[in-house]
N, C-alpha and C positions, 0 to 999 in steps of 0.2 A: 504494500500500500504506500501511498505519495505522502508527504505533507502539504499543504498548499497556504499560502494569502489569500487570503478575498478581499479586493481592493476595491473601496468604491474609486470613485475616479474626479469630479466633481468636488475641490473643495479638500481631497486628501493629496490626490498626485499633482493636480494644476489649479488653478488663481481659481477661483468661480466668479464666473462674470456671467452665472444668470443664462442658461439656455446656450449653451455655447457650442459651434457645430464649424467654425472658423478657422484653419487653420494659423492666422497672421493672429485674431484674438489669444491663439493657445500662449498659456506661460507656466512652467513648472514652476512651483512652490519650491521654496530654497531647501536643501538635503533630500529630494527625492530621488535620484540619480543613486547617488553616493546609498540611502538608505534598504532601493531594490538593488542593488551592488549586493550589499553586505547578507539581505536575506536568499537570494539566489545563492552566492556563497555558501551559505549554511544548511541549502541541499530542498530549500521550499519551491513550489511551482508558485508563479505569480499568476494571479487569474482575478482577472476585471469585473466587477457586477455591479450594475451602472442603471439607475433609473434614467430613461429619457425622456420624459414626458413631453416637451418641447415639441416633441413630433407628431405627439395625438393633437397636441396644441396649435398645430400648424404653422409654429413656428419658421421650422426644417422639418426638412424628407430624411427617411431613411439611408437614401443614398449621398445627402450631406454629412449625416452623423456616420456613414463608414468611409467616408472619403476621410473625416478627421482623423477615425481609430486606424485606420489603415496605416498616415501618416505618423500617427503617435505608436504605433508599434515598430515600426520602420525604423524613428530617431531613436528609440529606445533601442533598438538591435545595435542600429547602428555607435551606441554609447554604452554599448559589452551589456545589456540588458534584454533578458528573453520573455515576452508576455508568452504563458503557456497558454491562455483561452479568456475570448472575452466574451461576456453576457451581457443582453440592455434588455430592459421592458420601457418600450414607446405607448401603453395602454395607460388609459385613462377614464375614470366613470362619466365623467362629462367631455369627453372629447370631442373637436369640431369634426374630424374626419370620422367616421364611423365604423373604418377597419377597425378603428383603434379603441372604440365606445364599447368598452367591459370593466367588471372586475375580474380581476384574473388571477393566478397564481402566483405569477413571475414578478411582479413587482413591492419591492422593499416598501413595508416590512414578510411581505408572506416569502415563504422561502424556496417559492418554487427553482429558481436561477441557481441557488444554492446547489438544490439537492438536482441539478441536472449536472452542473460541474463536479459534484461527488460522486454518481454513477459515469460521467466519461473519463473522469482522471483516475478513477481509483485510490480517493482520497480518505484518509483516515482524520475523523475529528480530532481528537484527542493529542495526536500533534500538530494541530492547524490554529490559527487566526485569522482573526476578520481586524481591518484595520478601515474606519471611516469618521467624516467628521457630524455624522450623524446618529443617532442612536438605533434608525431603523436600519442601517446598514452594519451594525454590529448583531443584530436579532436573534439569529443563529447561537450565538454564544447565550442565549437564555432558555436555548430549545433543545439543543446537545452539547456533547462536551468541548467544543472550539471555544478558544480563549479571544479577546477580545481588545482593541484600542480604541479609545474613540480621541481624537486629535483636533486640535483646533480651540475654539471657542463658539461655534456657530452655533450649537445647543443650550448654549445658555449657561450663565453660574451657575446656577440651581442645580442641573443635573451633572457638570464638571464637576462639585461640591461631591453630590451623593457618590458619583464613580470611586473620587478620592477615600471616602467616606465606607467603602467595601459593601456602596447597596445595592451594586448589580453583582451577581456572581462571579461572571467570567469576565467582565470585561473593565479596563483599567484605562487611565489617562494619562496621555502625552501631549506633550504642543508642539508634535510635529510626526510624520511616517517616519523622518530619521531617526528624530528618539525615541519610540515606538520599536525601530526595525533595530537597534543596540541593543534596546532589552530582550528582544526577542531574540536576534543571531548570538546573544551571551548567552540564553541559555534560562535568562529570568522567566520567574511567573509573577 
């Protein structure tokens, strides 16, 4: 069995500016590079699970947001960095386009995107992580036994407060994927 990241993407790996589908808007968050460095080093798959709502929203298409991920897996190769698999839910309950007009499985917090990257990697919870700046994207770590970062500030004190505070089980706080991906390639819980 694998280990894997679940990385949301939005907000963990790059700037969040809101609906983003641009390759010239894209900006990496300072220590990301250096952070998926250090947990590929220490033998984890990287794997992307990424709400895009934008798309049911009609923001962008489908084929803007792969035109991006395609580019962002590219630079990342190209800067010694491997995405093993990436995932998005473009659904939405009130969506303008109507492909997109459900509730559905796949989209964070439900875990369907999860448990489809764990039947194709062959991935084991138990030594796995979810690292995001929102708490639906950590969710999994409250449903099995995957551990958990939640990064940033975008959730609010209140709930960086309780993380620090040991009120979620598996999941703990960093102010960054890099310091996040140190505890985790050292070996910390």
């Amino acid at each position: 069995m694998n280990k894997a990241i679940f990385l949301d993407r939005d907000g963990t790996i790059n700037v969040d500016k809101h609906y983003l589908y641009r390759i010239e808007d894209f900006e990496f968050l300072h220590g990301v590079i250096e952070g998926l460095k250090l947990l590929q080093d220490a033998g984890y798959l990287l794997i992307i699970i990424t709400n895009q709502s934008g798309i049911g929203r009609g923001y962008y298409t489908e084929e803007e947001y792969q035109r991006l991920m395609t580019w962002l897996v590219n630079e990342l190769w190209q800067r010694g960095v491997k995405i093993s698999a990436s995932y998005f839910c473009p659904h939405l309950p009130n969506a303008k386009d109507k492909r997109y007009k459900m509730n559905c499985n796949c989209r964070k917090p439900q875990l369907g995107l999860f448990q489809k990257a764990i039947v194709e990697h062959d991935i084991d919870l138990s030594h796995s992580w979810a690292i995001g700046d929102r708490l639906r994207d950590c969710i999994i770590c409250e449903k099995t036994a995957c551990h958990g970062f939640l990064v940033g500030h975008t959730e609010g004190e209140l709930k960086v407060r309780a993380i620090r505070a040991g009120k979620f089980a598996r999941i703990q706080y960093a102010e960054s994927l890099y310091e996040a991906s140190k505890i985790i390639a050292g070996g910390e819980k």
